[in-house]
C-alpha positions as CSV (number, residue, x, y, z in Angstrom):
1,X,21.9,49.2,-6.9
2,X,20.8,45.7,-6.5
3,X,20.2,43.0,-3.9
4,X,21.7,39.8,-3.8
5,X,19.7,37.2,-1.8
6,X,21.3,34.0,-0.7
7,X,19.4,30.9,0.5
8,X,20.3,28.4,2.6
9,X,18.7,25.8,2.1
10,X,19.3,21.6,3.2
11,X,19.9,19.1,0.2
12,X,17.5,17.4,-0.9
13,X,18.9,13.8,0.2
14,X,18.7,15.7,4.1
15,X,15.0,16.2,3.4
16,X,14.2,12.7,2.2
17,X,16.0,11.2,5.1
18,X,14.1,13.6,7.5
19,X,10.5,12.8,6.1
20,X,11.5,9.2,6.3
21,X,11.1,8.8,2.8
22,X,14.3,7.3,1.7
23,X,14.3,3.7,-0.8
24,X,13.0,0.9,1.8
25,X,12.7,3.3,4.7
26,X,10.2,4.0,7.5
27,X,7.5,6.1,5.2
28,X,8.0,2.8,2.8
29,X,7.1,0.2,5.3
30,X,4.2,2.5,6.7
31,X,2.9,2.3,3.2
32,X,3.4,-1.4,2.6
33,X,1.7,-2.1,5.7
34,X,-1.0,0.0,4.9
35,X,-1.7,-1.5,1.6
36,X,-1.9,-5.0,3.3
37,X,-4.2,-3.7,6.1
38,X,-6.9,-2.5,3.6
39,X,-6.4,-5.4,1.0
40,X,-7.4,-8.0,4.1
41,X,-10.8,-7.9,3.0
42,X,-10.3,-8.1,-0.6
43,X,-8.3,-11.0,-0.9
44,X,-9.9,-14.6,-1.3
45,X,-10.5,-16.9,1.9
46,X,-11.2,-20.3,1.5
47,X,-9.5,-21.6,5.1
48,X,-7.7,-18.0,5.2
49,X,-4.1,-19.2,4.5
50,X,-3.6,-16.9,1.2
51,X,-4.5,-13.7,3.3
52,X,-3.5,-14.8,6.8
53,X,0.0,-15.4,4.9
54,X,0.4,-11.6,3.4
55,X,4.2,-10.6,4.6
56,X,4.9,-6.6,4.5
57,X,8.3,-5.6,2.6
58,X,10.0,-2.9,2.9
59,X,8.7,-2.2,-1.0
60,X,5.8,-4.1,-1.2
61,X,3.6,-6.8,-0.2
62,X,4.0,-10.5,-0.8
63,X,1.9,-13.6,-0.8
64,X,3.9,-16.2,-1.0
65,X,1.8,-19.6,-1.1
66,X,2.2,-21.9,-4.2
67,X,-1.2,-20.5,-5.5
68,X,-1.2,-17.1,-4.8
69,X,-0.2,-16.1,-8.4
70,X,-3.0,-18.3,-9.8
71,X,-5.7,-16.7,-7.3
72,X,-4.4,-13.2,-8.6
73,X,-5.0,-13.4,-11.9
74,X,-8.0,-16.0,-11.9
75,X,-9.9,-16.0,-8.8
76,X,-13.8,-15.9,-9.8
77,X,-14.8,-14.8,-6.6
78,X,-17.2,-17.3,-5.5
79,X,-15.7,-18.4,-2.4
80,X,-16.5,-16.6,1.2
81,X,-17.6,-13.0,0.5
82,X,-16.6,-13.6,-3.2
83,X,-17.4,-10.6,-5.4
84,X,-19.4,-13.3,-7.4
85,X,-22.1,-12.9,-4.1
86,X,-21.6,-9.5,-4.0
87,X,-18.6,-9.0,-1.0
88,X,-15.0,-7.6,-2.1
89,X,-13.2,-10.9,-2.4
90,X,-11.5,-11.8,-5.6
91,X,-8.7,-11.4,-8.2
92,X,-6.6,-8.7,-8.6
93,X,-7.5,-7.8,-4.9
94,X,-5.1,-4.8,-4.8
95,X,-6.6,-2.7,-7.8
96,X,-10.2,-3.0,-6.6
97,X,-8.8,-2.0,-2.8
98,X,-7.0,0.9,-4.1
99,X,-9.7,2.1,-6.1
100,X,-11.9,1.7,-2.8
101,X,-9.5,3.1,-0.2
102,X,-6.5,4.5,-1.9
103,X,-7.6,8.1,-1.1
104,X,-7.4,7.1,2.6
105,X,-3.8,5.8,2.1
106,X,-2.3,8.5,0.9
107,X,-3.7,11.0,3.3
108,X,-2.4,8.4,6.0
109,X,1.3,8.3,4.1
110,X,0.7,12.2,3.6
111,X,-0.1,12.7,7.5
112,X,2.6,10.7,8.3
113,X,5.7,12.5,6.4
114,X,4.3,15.5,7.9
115,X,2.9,16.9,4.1
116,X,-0.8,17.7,3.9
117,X,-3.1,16.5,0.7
118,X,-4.3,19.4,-1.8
């Protein structure tokens, strides 16, 4: 004699949409704006413009001033806390901040969906 056991469980698509985890939803944004909050530091000042400029999308983060690209890739860091003086401020601003803080981001995503880390 055997057992059936039937689960009834929601769709995955119902999950996704509970947890706010959809493409360009809520937990999206959260992240996005996360990401620009800890890179602040890391990107390079001169009058402030570039970092004071950052806009939030729903999938990333953009910089949009005519140099921005060029500061990504070549910045030397020798401007206002410039990691050429030893502060946080250079190119490729988003690797060095995730390396720095990206632990802290996804517990803050994690926290948010309602998951838990480990």
């Amino acid at each position: 004699m055997g057992v059936k056991v039937v689960l009834d469980l929601p769709v995955a698509r119902d999950i996704i949409q509970k947890r706010g985890l959809q493409d360009k939803g809520p937990i999206q944004k959260f992240f996005a704006s996360e990401v620009a909050r800890q890179c602040d530091p890391y990107v390079p000042m001169q009058s402030g413009t570039l970092k004071n400029t950052a806009q939030v999308q729903p999938d990333g983060v953009l910089y949009d001033q005519p140099y921005a690209r060029r500061q990504y890739y070549e910045n030397g860091g020798n401007g206002t806390d410039g990691t050429a003086n030893g502060g946080r401020r250079g190119k490729e601003w988003d690797k060095r901040m995730i390396a720095d803080h990206g632990d802290e981001i996804t517990a803050a995503v994690a926290k948010k969906v309602g998951g838990r880390l480990g």
